[in-house]
C-alpha positions as CSV (number, residue, x, y, z in Angstrom):
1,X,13.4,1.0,-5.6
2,X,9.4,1.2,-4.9
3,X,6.8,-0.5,-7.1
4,X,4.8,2.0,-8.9
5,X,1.0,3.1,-7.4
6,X,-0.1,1.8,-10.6
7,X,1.7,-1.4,-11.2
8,X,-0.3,-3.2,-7.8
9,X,-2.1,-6.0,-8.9
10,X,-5.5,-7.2,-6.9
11,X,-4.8,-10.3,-4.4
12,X,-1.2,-9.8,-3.9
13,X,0.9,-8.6,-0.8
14,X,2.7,-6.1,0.1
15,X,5.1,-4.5,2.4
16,X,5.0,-0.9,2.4
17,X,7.3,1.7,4.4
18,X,6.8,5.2,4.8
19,X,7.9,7.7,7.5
20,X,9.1,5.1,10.0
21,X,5.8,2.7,9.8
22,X,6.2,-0.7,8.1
23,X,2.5,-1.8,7.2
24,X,1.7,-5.3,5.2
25,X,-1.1,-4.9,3.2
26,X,-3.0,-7.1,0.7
27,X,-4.8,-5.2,-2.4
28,X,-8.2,-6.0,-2.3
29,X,-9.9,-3.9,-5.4
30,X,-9.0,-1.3,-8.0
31,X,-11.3,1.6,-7.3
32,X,-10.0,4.5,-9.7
33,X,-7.1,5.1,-11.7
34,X,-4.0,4.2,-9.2
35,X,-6.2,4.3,-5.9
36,X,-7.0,1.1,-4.0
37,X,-9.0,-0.8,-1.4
38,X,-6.9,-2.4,0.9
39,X,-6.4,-4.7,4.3
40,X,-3.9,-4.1,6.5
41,X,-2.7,-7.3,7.7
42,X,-1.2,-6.2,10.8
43,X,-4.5,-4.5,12.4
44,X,-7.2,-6.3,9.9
45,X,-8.7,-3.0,8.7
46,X,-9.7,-2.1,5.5
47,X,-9.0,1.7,4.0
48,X,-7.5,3.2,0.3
49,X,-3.9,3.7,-0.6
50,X,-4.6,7.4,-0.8
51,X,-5.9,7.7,3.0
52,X,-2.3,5.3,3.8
53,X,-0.7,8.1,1.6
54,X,-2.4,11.5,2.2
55,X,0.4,13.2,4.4
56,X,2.8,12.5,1.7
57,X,5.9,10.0,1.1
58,X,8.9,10.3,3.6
59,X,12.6,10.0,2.3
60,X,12.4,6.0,3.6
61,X,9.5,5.1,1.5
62,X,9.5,1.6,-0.1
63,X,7.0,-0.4,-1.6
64,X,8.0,-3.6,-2.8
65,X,5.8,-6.8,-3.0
66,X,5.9,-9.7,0.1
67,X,5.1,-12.9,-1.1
């Protein structure tokens, strides 16, 4: 069962799959409500949750936290 957009806590890691893509990301800031600044881990880039999210979760989405 996923974590919740809004239960993501700043510093920690994560491993998030959605529509065949497995991405690790670490939560760098809270911007607004349940959007975030994060960093990829995989490719080093920085972006929000809501850009990772905007075409919508697939049937194999999972968020769950790493380490």
């Amino acid at each position: 069962m996923p974590i919740a957009l809004d239960n993501l806590r700043v510093g920690r890691v994560y491993r998030l799959v959605n529509q065949g893509e497995i991405r690790t990301i670490e939560i760098m800031s809270r911007l607004s409500g349940d959007n975030f600044k994060i960093k990829d881990l995989d490719t080093l880039e920085f972006y929000t949750i809501h850009e990772l999210l905007q075409w919508g979760k697939g049937k194999d989405y999972d968020l769950e936290e790493f380490r």
